[in-house]
C-alpha positions in Angstrom: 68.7 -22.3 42.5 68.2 -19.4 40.5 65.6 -16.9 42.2 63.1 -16.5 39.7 63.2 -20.6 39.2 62.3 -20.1 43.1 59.4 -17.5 42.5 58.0 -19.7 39.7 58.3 -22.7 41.8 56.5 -21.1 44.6 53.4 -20.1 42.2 53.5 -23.7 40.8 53.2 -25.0 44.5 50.9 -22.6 46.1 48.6 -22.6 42.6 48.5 -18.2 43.3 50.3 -15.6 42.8 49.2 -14.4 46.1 49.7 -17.2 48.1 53.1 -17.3 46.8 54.1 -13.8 47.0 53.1 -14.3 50.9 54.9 -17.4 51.3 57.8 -15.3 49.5 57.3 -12.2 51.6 56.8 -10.2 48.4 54.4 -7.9 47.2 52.2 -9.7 44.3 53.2 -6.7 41.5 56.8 -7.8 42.5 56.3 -11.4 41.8 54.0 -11.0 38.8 56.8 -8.8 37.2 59.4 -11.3 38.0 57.5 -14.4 36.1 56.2 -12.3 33.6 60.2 -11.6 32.4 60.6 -15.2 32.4 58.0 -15.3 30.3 58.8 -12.7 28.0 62.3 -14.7 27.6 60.3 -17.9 27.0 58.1 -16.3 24.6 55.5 -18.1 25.9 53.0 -18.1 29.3 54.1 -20.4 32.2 50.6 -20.3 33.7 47.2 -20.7 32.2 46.0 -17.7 34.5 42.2 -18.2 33.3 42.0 -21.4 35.8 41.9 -21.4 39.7 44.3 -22.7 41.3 46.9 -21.8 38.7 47.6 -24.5 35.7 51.0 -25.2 33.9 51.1 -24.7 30.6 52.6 -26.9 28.2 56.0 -24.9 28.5 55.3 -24.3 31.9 55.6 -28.0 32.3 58.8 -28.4 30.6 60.1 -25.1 33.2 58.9 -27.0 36.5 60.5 -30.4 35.4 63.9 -28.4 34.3 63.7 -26.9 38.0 63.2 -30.1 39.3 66.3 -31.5 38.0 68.5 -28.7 39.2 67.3 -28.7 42.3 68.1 -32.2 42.3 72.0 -31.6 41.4 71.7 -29.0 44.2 70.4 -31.4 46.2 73.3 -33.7 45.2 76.1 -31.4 45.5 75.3 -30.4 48.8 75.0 -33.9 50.3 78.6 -34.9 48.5 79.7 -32.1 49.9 78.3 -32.9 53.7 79.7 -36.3 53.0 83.2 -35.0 53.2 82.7 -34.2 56.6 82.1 -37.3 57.5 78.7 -37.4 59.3 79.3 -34.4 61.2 76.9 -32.2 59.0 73.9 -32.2 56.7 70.3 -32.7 57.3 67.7 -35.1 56.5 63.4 -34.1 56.0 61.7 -37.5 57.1 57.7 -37.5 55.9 55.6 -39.6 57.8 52.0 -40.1 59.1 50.6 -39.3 62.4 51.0 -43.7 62.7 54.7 -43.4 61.8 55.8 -40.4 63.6 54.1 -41.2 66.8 54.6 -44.8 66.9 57.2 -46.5 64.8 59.8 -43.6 64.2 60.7 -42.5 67.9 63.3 -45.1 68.8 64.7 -44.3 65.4 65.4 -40.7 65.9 66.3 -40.7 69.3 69.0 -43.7 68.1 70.5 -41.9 65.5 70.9 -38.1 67.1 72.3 -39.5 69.9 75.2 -41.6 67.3 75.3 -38.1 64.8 74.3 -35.2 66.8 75.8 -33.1 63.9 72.9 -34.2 61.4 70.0 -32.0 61.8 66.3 -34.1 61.7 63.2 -32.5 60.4 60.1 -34.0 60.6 56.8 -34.0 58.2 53.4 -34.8 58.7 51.0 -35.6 56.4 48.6 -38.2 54.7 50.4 -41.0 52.3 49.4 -39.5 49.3 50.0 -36.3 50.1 53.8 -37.2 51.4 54.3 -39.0 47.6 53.6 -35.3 46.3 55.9 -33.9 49.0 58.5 -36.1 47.9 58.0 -35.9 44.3 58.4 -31.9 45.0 61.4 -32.6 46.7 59.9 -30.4 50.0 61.1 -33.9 51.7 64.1 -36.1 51.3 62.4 -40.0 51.8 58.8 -41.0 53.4 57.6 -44.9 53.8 55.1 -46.4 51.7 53.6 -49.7 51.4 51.5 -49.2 47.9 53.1 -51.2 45.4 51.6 -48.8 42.6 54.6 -46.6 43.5 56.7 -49.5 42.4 58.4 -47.3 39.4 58.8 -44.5 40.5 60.8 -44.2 43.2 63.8 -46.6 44.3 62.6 -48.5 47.6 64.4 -49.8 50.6 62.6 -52.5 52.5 63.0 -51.4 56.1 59.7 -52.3 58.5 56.4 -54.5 58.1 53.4 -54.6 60.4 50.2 -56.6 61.0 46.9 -55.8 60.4 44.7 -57.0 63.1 40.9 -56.3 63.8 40.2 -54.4 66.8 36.8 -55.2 68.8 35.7 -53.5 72.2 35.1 -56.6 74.6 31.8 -55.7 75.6 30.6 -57.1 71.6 28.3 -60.3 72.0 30.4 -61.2 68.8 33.4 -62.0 71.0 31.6 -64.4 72.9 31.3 -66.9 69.7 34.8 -66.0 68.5 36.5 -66.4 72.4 38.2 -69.4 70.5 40.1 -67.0 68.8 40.3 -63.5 70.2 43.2 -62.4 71.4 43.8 -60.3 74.6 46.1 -57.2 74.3 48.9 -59.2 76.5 48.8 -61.9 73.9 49.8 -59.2 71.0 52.4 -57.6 73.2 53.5 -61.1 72.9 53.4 -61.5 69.3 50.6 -64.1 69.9 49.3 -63.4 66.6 52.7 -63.9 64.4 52.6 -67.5 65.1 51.3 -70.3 62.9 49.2 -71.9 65.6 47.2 -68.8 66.0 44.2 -69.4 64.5 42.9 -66.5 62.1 39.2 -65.1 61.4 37.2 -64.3 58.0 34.8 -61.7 58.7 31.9 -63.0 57.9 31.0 -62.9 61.6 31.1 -59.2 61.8 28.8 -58.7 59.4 26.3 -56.9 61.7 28.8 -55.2 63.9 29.6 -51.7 63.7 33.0 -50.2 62.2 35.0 -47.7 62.4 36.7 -47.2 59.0 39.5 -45.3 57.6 38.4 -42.2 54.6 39.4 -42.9 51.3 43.0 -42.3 50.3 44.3 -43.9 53.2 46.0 -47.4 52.7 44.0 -49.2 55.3 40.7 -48.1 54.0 41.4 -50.5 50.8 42.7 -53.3 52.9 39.7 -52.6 54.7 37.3 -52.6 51.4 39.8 -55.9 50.3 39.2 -57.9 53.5 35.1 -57.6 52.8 35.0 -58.3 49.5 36.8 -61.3 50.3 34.0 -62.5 52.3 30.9 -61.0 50.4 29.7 -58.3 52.8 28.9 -54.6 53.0 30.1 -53.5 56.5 27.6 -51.4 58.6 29.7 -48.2 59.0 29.3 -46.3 62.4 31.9 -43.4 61.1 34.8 -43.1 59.2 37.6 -40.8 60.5 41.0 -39.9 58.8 43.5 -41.1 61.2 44.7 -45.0 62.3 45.1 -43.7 65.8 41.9 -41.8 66.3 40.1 -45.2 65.1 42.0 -47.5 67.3 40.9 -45.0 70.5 37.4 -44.8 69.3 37.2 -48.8 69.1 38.8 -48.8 72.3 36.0 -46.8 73.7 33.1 -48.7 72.6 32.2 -47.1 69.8 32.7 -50.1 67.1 35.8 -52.4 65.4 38.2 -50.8 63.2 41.0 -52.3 61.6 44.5 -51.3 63.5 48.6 -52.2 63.3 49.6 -54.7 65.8 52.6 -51.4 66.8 49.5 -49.3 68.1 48.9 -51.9 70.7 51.1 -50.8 73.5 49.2 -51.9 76.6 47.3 -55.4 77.6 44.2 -53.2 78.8 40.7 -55.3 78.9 38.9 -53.2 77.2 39.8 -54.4 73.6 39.9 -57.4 71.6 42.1 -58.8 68.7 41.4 -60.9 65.4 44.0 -62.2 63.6 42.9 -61.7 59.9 42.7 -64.5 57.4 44.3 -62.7 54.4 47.7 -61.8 52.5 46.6 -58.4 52.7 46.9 -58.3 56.5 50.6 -58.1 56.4 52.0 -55.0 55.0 55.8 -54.3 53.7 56.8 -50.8 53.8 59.9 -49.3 52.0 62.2 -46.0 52.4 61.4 -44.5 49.3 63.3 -41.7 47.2 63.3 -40.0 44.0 64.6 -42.8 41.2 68.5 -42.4 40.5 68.6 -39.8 43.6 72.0 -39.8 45.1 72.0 -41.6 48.5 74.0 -39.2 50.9 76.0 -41.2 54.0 73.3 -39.4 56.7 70.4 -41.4 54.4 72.2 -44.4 54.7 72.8 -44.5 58.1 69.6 -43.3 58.6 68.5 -46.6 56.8 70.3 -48.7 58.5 69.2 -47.9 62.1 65.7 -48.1 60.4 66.7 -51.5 60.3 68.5 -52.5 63.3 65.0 -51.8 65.0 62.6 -53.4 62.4 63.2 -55.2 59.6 62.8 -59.1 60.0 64.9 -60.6 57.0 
């Protein structure tokens, strides 16, 4: 890429001049200067520079998506070029949450640098909404996502589904009317709750117990708000925290139910309870996503299909 397409990608990302002159490691007259004779070729401003952080312009619009695009051929060339090699070379930049990266992707990664220790794996974290951005900026090559409203924009690869189970410390009087259908964390281990005979809950019996909930913006907190609404009741709300994990620990110490993925239950410990959840929206299907019409390098689909041989249930 051409490097004033990079210096005036950097302001779009960073929304300042300053911010991306650091990130640059130039000095802010330098960069200024540099846009500004883009600008003066354009005829025309890239950035509305009267709004903090920094807005495109109706050109400047037209300049980022043209960038976009070449970046994607560069993109392409590179990995047609790494595909020669066989897998021997190239690189991949995975996006994930803290749930995926700690819990589902680890057998993954270890499985596939040990087959192609040539590919070099880098590794993102960040929130689901915030990894769609990431991806749409191209700062990543693929991230996972279960949100159908992506549907369109990206092309999809099913490659992994989990359950949605509630999570209840076993010291809740609740669990004493519902023993008939909690389950223990040796039955999940099991897969106890992926069988027909399992018998499933509504919530309507929770509707005085405390939760632990999931901020807005994350996938489970509108599973969450779905699975109430279903039943007609306003959960009481203990505190809401941004991360699957950090709910699931909190619940396991006591301090209310949260909803959790049957993957983060990893030991048969007595100190929680499961619910099997009477709803579609319990089960969720995540896809590999990338850019639509992006070129799918041979490391990607390996990558894919070792994705599989761990998780997907055809």
């Amino acid at each position: 890429m051409h490097q004033e397409m990079k210096y005036i990608y950097m302001v779009y990302q960073k929304g300042s001049f300053s911010k991306a002159a650091a990130a640059l490691y130039l000095t802010q007259p330098a960069l200024s200067i540099a846009v500004q004779k883009v600008e003066a070729e354009i005829g025309m401003p890239l950035f509305d520079r009267n709004r903090q952080p920094l807005k495109l312009t109706e050109a400047g619009e037209i300049y980022i998506r043209k960038v976009r695009q070449f970046q994607a051929l560069e993109d392409e060339m590179k990995q047609q070029f790494n595909d020669l090699s066989g897998l021997n070379t190239g690189s991949i930049c995975i996006g994930g949450s803290h749930y995926f990266n700690s819990y589902v992707l680890p057998p993954v990664l270890t499985a596939y640098t040990c087959r192609h220790p040539g590919i070099r794996l880098e590794l993102v974290e960040a929130g689901s909404y915030e990894l769609v951005d990431l991806l749409k900026d191209r700062v990543i090559d693929t991230t996972f996502s279960c949100n159908p409203l992506y549907e369109d924009d990206f092309d999809r690869h099913p490659v992994f589904q989990d359950t949605v189970l509630l999570a209840v410390p076993a010291s809740y009087e609740v669990n004493i009317v519902l023993r008939d259908f909690a389950l223990t964390g040796e039955d999940v281990l099991k897969k106890r709750h992926m069988e027909l005979s399992c018998p499933s809950i509504r919530l309507e019996a929770f509707g005085d117990t405390p939760f632990i909930l999931l901020t807005e913006g994350n996938n489970l907190h509108a599973r969450s708000k779905h699975f109430f609404d279903a039943v007609g009741i306003t959960p009481v709300v203990r505190l809401k925290v941004a991360q699957l994990v950090t709910a699931y620990h909190l619940a396991r110490g006591g301090l209310g139910a949260t909803f959790i993925s049957d993957i983060l239950v990893t030991d048969p410990g007595p100190d929680t309870l499961y619910y099997k959840i009477d709803s579609c929206q319990a089960v969720r299907h995540f896809d590999l996503i990338l850019p639509k019409g992006r070129y799918l390098s041979n490391a990607l689909r390996e990558f894919i299909q070792i994705f599989k041989e761990f998780y997907w249930r055809s």
